[in-house]
C-alpha positions in Angstrom: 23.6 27.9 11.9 27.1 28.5 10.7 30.0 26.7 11.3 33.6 27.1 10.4 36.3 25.4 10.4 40.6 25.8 9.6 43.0 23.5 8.5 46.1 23.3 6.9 44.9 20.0 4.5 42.4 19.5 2.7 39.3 18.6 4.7 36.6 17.0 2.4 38.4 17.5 -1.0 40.8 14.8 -2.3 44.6 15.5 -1.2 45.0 15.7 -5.7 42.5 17.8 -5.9 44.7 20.1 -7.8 45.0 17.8 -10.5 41.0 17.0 -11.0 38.6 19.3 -13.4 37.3 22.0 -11.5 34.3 20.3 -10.6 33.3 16.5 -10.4 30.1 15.8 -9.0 30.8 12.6 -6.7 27.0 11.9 -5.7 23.4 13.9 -7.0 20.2 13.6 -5.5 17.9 14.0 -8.6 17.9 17.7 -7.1 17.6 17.3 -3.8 21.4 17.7 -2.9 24.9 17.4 -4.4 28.0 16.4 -3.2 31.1 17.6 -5.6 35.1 18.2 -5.3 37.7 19.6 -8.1 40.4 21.4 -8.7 38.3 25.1 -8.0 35.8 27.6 -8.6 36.2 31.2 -8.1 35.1 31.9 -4.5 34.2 35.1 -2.8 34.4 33.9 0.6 37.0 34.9 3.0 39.4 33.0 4.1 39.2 31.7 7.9 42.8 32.4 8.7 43.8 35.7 7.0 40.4 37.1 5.6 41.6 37.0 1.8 39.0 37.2 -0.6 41.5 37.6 -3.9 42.3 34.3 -6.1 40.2 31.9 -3.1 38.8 28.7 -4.8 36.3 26.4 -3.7 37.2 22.8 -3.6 34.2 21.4 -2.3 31.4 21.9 -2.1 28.3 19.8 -0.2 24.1 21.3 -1.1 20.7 20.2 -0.5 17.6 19.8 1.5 15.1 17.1 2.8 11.8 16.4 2.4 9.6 16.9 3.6 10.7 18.4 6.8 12.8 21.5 4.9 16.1 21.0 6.8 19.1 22.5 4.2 22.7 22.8 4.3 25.7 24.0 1.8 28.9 22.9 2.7 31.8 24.5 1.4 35.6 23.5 1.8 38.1 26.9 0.1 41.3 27.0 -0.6 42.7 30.6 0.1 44.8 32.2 -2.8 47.2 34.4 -0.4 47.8 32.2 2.6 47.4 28.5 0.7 45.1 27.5 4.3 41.8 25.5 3.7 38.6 26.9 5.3 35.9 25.0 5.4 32.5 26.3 6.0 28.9 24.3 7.2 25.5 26.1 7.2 22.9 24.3 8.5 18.8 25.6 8.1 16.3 24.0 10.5 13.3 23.8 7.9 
């Protein structure tokens, strides 16, 4: 399942985010997830509000599974690079 969701702030990232490296992992799982936030990775995901996919960043980003019943998600929060707006996107898999 996919969810998404629009904002105008930052959701999940850190309201300085823009001043953090591009990625700090905030919490690992020894592998079975990962829970990070930073200043921003190239992004190829369109932006919720004006479909942008120039200069987007991810800012957040949220990735695992559990055992042993499979279930997986990767969270994502993006900051556009034409309209400034923060999308942030869930996908859930029922394992």
């Amino acid at each position: 399942m996919r969810t998404v969701k629009l904002s105008s702030h930052p959701t999940h990232a850190p309201a300085d985010f823009r001043s953090l490296a591009d990625r700090v992992v905030t919490r690992d799982g020894d592998g079975l997830f990962e829970t990070w936030h930073g200043s921003g990775r190239p992004s190829a995901e369109p932006c919720g509000h004006c479909e942008n996919v120039a200069g987007n960043l991810q800012i957040y980003g949220n990735w695992g599974f559990s055992y042993p019943n499979g279930n997986s998600w990767d969270d994502a929060e993006l900051l556009c690079g034409a309209c400034q707006r923060f999308t942030v996107i869930y996908e859930f898999t029922e394992g």
